[in-house]
C-alpha positions in Angstrom: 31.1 -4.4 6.9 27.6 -4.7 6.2 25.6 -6.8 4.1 22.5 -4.7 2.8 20.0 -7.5 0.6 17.5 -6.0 -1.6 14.8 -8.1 -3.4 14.5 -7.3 -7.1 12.7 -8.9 -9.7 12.1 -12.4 -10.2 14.2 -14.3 -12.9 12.4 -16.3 -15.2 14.3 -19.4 -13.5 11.9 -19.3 -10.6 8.2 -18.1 -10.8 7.3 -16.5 -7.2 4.0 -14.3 -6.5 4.3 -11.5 -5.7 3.2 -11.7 -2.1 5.7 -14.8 -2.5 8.0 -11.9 -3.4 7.1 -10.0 -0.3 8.1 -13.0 2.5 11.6 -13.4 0.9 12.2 -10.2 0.9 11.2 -9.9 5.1 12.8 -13.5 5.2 16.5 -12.0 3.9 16.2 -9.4 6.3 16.0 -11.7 9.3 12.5 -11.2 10.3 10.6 -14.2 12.0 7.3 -16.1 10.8 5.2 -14.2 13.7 7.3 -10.6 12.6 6.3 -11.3 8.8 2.7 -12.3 9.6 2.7 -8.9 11.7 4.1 -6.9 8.9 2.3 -8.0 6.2 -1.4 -8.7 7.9 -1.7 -12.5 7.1 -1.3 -15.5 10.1 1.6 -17.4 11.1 0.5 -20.7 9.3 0.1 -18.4 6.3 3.8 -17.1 6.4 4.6 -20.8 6.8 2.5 -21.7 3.6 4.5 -18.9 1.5 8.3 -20.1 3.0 7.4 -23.8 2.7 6.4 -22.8 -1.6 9.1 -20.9 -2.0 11.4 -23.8 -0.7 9.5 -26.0 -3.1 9.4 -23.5 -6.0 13.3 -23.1 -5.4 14.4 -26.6 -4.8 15.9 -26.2 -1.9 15.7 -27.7 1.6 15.7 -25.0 4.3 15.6 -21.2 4.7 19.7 -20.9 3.9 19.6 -22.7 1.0 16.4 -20.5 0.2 19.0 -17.4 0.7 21.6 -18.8 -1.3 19.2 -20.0 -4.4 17.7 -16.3 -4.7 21.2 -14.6 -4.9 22.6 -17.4 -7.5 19.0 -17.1 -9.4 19.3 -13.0 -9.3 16.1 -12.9 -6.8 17.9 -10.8 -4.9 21.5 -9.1 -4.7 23.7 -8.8 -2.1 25.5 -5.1 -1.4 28.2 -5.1 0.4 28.7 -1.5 2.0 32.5 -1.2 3.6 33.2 1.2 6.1 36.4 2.7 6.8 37.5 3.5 10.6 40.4 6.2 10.8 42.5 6.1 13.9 43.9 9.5 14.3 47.0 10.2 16.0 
């Protein structure tokens, strides 16, 4: 099974830029401070400025709960793609 997160609009619960936008999105799909500063052409302490708002702007206290509080605010959505294996005999 995998888990496939996509970033979507944001709700009017929580109001994120939209470069904001762009460092949960790499966030959600695992990426690291130095891999988000790479991808989007801004510094490390920059990427640490944007996850340490969007912690504040979400109320939360850490990168999971950051995760959890954007699915349960419809930031992002999860989809779960299932595979099925066929054993032939």
């Amino acid at each position: 099974m995998n888990a496939k997160l996509e970033l979507f609009p944001t709700s009017k619960a929580a109001k994120i830029s939209k470069r904001e936008s762009q460092v949960l999105n790499l966030i959600i799909n695992e990426f690291t401070n130095n891999e988000i500063a790479a991808a989007l052409f801004i510094s490390h302490q920059t990427v640490a400025t944007h996850r340490r708002n969007l912690i504040q702007k979400l109320r939360v206290r850490n990168t999971a709960g950051l995760v959890r509080k954007s699915i349960e605010l419809g930031i992002i959505t999860v989809a779960i793609q299932q595979h099925v294996i066929r054993i032939q005999s």
